[in-house]
C-alpha positions in Angstrom: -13.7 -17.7 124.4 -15.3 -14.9 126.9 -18.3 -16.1 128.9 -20.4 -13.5 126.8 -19.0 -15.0 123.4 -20.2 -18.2 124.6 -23.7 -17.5 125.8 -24.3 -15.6 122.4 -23.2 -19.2 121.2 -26.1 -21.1 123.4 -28.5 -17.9 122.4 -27.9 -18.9 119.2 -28.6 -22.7 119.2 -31.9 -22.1 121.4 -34.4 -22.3 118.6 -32.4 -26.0 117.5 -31.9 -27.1 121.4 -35.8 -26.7 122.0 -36.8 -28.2 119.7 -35.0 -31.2 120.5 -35.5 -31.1 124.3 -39.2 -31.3 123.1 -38.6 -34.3 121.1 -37.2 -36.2 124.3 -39.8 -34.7 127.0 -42.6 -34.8 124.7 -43.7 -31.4 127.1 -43.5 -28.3 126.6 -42.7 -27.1 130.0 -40.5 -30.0 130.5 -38.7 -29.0 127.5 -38.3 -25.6 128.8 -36.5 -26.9 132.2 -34.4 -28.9 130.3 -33.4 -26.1 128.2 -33.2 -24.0 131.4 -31.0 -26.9 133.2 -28.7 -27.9 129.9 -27.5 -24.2 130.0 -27.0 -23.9 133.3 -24.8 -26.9 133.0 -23.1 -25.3 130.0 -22.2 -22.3 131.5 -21.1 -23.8 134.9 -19.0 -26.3 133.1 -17.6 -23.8 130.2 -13.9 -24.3 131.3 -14.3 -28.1 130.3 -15.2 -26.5 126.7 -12.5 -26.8 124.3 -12.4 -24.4 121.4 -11.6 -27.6 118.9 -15.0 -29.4 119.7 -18.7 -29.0 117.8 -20.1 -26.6 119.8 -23.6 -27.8 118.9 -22.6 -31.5 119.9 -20.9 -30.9 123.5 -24.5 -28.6 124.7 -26.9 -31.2 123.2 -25.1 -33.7 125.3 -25.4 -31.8 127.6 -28.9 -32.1 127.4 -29.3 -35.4 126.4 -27.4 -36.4 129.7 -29.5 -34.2 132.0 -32.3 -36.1 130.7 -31.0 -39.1 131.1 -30.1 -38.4 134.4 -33.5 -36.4 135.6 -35.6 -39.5 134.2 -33.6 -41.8 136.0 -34.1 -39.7 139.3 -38.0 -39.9 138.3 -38.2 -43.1 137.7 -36.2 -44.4 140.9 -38.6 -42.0 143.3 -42.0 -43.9 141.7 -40.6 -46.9 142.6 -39.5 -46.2 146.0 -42.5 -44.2 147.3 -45.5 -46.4 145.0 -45.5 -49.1 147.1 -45.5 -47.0 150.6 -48.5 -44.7 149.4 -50.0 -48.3 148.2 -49.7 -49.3 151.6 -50.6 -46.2 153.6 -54.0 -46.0 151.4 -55.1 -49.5 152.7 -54.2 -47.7 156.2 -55.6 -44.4 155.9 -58.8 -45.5 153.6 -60.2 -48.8 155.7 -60.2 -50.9 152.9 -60.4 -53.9 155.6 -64.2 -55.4 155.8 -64.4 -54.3 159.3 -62.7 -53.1 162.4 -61.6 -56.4 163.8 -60.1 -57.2 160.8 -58.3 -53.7 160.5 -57.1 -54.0 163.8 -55.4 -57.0 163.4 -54.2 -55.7 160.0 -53.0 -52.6 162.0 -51.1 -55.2 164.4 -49.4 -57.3 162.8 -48.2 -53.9 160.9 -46.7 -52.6 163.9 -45.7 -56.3 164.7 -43.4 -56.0 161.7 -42.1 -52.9 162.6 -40.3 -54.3 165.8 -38.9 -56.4 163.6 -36.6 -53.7 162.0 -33.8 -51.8 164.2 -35.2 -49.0 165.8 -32.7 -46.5 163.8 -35.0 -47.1 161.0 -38.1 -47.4 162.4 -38.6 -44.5 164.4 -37.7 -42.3 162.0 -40.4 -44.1 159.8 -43.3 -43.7 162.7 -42.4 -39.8 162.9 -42.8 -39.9 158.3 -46.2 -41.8 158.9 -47.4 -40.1 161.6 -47.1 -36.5 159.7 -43.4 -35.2 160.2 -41.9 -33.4 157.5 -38.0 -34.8 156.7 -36.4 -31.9 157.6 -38.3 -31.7 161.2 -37.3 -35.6 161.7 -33.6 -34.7 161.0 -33.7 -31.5 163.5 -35.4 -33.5 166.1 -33.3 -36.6 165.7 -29.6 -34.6 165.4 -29.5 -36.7 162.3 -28.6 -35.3 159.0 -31.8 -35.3 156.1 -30.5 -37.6 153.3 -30.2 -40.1 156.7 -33.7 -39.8 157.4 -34.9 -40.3 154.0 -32.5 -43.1 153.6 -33.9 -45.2 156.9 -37.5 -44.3 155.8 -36.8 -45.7 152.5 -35.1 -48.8 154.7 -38.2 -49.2 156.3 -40.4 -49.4 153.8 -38.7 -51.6 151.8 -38.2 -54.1 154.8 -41.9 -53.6 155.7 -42.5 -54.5 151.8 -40.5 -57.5 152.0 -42.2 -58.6 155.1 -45.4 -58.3 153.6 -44.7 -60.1 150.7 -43.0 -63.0 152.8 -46.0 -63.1 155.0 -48.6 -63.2 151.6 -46.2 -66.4 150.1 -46.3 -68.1 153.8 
């Protein structure tokens, strides 16, 4: 099948494929990037297309699959980064009665951050102190998904601390 054969084919089923890429988003922009994203997928993957299969049924797995995949990827990232904007909030916001109290607070923070190896805690100063990832890699020589990967270190062992320290 030529590649313009085959996006006549997705042109065709767009009407159907919207409709249910609404049904699982519930939104009609998100249903229009999932549309967008299931036939990008298609088309980059058309050589895994054989002729013998239901057209129809291979690109709405397609889709079905992406949004799978995408609401994972949401779902993992509220999870991760909830319970540091949680913490930065009671930070940032004072929510301690008063300033003795919020320095000690602020201490025993920074206490718990010797407590994790300084590969992951420096990198997690330079995120809370305003660095974008990208400047963090570049001034560290370390590659990004690194950076993110020893922020997200650090906050979970900060999280663990803290929750240790509130059972004690």
């Amino acid at each position: 099948m030529s590649q313009e054969d085959f996006c006549n084919r997705i042109l065709g089923l767009y009407q159907p494929l919207f409709a249910f890429a609404l049904k699982l988003t519930r939104d009609q922009q998100d249903a229009k990037d999932l549309l967008q994203e299931t036939t990008f997928r298609a088309i980059q993957y058309r050589n895994k297309y054989r002729q013998d299969t239901n057209f129809k049924g291979w690109i709405t797995t397609i889709m079905y699959n992406q949004f799978l995949t995408t609401k994972k990827r949401n779902a993992r990232r509220s999870t991760v980064e909830a319970p540091m904007e949680d913490f930065l909030f009671a930070i940032e916001n004072k929510t301690v009665d008063s300033q003795v109290e919020e320095n000690l607070f602020i201490k025993e923070v920074m206490g718990m951050l010797k407590g994790i190896s300084s590969t992951c805690r420096v990198p997690f100063l330079m995120y809370y102190q305003g660095y974008p990832y990208r400047e963090i890699s570049e001034k560290l020589g370390i590659p990004l998904g690194t950076v993110k990967s020893r922020i997200s270190f650090a906050r979970a062992n900060i999280k663990r601390l803290m929750s240790q320290k509130q059972v004690a």
